[in-house]
GUNUFI-121320 format. One line per field, with one value per residue (C-alpha): residue in three letters; x, y, z. Coordinates in steps of 0.001 Angstrom, whole numbers. Last residue first. Layout:
N
resn = c(ALA, ...)
u = c(X, ...)
v = c(Y, ...)
w = c(Z, ...)
REM end
This chain:
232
resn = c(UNK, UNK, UNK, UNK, UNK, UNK, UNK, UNK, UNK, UNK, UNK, UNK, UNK, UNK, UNK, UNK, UNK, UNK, UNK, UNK, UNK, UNK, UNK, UNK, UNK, UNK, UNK, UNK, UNK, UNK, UNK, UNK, UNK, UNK, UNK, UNK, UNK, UNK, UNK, UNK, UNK, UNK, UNK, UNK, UNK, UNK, UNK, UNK, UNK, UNK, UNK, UNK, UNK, UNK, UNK, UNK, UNK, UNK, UNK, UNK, UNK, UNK, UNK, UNK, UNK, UNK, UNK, UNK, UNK, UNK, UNK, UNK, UNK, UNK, UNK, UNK, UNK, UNK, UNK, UNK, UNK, UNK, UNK, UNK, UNK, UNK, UNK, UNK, UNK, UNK, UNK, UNK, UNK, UNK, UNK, UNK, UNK, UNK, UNK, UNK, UNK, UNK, UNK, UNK, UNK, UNK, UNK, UNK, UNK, UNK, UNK, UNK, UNK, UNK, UNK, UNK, UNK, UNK, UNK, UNK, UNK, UNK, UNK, UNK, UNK, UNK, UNK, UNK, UNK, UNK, UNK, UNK, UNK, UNK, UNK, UNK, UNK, UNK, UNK, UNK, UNK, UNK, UNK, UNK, UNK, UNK, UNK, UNK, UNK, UNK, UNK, UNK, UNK, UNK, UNK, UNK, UNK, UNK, UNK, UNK, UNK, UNK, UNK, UNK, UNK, UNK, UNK, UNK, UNK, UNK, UNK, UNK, UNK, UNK, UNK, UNK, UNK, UNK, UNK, UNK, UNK, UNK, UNK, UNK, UNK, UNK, UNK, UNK, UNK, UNK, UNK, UNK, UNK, UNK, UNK, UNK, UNK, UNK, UNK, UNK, UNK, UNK, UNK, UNK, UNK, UNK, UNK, UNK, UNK, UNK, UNK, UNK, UNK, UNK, UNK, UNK, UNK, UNK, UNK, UNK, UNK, UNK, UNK, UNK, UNK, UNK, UNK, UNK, UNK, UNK, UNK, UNK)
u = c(-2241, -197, -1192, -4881, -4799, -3389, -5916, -8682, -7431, -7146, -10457, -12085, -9968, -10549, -8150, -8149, -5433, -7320, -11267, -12603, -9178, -7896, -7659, -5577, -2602, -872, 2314, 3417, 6651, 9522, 9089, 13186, 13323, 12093, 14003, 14616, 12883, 9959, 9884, 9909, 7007, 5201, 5703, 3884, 1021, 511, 249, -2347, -4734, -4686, -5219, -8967, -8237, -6437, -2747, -2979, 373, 2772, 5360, 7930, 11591, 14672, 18098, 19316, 18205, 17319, 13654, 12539, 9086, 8791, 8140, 4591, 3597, 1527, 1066, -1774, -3409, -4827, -2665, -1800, 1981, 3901, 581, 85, 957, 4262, 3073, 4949, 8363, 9793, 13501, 15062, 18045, 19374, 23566, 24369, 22575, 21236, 23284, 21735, 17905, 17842, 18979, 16284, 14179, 10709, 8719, 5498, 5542, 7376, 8081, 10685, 10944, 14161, 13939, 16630, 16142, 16712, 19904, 20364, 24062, 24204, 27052, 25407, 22348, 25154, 26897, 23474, 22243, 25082, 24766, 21197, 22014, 24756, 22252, 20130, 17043, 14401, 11385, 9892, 12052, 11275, 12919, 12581, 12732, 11950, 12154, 9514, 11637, 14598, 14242, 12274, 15142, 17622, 15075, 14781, 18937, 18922, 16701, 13556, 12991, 9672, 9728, 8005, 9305, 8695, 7636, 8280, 5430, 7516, 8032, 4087, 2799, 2378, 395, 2495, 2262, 754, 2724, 1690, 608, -2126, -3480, 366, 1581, 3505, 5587, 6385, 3928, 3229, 3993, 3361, 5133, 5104, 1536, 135, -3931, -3773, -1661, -4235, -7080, -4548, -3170, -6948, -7048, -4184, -5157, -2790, -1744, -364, 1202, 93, 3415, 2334, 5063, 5156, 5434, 4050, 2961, 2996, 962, 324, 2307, 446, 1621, 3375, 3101, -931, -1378, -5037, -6209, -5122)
v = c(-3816, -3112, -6476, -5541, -2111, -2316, -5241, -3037, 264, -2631, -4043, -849, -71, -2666, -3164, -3080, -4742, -8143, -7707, -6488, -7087, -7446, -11040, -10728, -8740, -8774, -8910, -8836, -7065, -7534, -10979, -10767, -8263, -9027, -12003, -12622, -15764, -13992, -11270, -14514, -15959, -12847, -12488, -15652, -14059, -11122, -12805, -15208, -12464, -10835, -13660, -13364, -9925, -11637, -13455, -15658, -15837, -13366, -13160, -10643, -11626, -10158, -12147, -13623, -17187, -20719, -19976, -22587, -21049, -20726, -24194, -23391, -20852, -23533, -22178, -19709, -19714, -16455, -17509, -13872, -14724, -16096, -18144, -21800, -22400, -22266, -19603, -16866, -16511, -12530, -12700, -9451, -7626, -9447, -9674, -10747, -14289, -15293, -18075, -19871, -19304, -22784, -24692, -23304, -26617, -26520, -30054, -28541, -26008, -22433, -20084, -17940, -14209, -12377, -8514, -6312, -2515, 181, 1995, 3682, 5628, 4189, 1856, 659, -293, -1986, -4056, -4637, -6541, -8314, -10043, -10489, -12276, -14075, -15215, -16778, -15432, -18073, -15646, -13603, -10681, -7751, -4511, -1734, 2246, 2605, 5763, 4481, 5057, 4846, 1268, 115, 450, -1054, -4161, -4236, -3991, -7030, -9449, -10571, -14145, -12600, -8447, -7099, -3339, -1382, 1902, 2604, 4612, 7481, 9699, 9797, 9396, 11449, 9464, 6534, 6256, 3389, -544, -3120, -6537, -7524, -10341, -11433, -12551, -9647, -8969, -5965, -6009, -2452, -3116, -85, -413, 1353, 988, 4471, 4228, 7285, 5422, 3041, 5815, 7082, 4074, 2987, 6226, 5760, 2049, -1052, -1575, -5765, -5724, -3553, -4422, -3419, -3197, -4851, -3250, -6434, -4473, -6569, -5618, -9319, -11400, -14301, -17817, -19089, -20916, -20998, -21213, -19846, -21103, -22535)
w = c(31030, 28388, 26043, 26507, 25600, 22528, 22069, 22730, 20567, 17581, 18143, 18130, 14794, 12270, 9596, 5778, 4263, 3250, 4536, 7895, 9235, 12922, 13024, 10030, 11020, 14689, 15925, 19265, 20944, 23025, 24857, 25538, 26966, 30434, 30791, 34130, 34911, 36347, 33683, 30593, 32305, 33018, 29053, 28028, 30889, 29476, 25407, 26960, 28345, 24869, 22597, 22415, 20550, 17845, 17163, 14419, 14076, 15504, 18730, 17821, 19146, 21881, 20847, 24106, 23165, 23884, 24033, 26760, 26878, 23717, 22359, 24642, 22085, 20195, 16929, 15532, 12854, 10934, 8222, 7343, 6630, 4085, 3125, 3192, 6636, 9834, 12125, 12650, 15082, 14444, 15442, 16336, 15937, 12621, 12651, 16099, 16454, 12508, 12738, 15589, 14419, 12911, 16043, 17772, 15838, 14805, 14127, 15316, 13036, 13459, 10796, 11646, 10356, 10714, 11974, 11017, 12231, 9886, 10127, 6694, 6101, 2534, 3523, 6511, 4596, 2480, 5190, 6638, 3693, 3269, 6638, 5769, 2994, 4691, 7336, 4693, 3156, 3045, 3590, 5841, 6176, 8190, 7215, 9748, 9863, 5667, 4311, 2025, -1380, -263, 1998, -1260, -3089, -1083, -740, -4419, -4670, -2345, -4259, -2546, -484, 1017, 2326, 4801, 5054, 8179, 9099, 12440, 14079, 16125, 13358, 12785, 9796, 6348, 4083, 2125, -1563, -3342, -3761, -1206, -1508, 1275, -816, -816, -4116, -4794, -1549, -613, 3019, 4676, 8330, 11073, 14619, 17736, 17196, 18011, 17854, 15842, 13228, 12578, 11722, 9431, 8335, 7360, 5309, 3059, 2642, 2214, 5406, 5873, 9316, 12923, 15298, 19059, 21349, 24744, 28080, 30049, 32993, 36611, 39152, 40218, 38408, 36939, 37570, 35065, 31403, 31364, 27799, 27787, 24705, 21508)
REM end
């Protein structure tokens, strides 16, 4: 993809973006992960994903935000899961409809759980905004991945340009592909949204299988770079 060029850098200017770290699998690996401090750590429910997970969590920090990724699953699975992990965020990547997630709320509510709600687009060529309409006040954020084979871990990325007009007020995860070349791109797509006066919106990036030395297993120098990259 390349440099996308949306707006002239900001001199100065931090982007302030959080750092999503998807598909752990190993004990250790979060470890060495955690001490990098993503503001967010994603452990992936989802059977047919290479980067399935189902083992016990180490201790982490309170500020990593464990979060769910979960592909067109039933609700009482979800509720489960959300026990069992103490779950902070549930990130669906599937189908699930804005009712669903309606629902799902309700019942988090219910059970006194307030995990963010993060709704996963995936975004071809042919995307239309119009899609993400009835999701508006019921998920917090959008997460917009690229649109492949795989739910996720395509390593392809899509042309972040259809963001620049983002049509809403709803603050999203960029993902897809994303990888340490990326970096200087990623600063600049959120200059654009600081200049226009949207500094929330841009609110964190997503990252998975650029950073892997093989499915689930992630590779820290490159991590600690990136990190780096996207805050300076």
């Amino acid at each position: 993809m390349g440099e996308q060029n949306l707006t002239t850098p900001a001199s100065g200017q931090s982007s302030g973006l959080s750092l999503k770290v998807c598909g752990m699998q190993q004990a250790g690996n979060m470890i060495q992960v955690a001490d990098i401090q993503p503001d967010y750590m994603g452990f992936i429910f989802y059977e047919k994903s290479p980067r399935y997970f189902d083992g016990n969590l180490p201790e982490l920090s309170s500020e990593i935000k464990k979060t769910g990724v979960f592909v067109n699953e039933t609700l009482s699975i979800v509720l489960e899961k959300v026990t069992t992990y103490n779950l902070n965020a549930i990130q669906l990547h599937g189908e699930e409809s804005a009712a669903f997630c309606k629902q799902l709320r309700t019942e988090l509510q219910k059970r006194g759980n307030t995990p963010e709600l993060i709704k996963v687009f995936s975004v071809g060529s042919d995307f239309d905004f119009q899609e993400i309409k009835a999701y508006e006040g019921i998920v917090d954020y959008f997460l917009f991945d690229t649109k492949g084979e795989f739910k996720g871990g395509n390593g392809v990325e899509f042309d972040w340009k259809i963001l620049k007009d983002y049509p809403s007020s709803t603050p999203f995860f960029l993902s897809g592909g994303i990888g340490l070349e990326h970096g200087k791109a990623i600063a600049e797509l959120k200059r654009h949204f600081n200049l226009n006066g949207k500094p929330e919106i841009l609110y964190a990036v997503d990252v998975n299988s650029k950073f892997e030395l093989k499915p689930g297993l992630k590779k820290l120098k490159e991590l600690k770079e990136f990190k780096e990259q996207i805050n300076s």
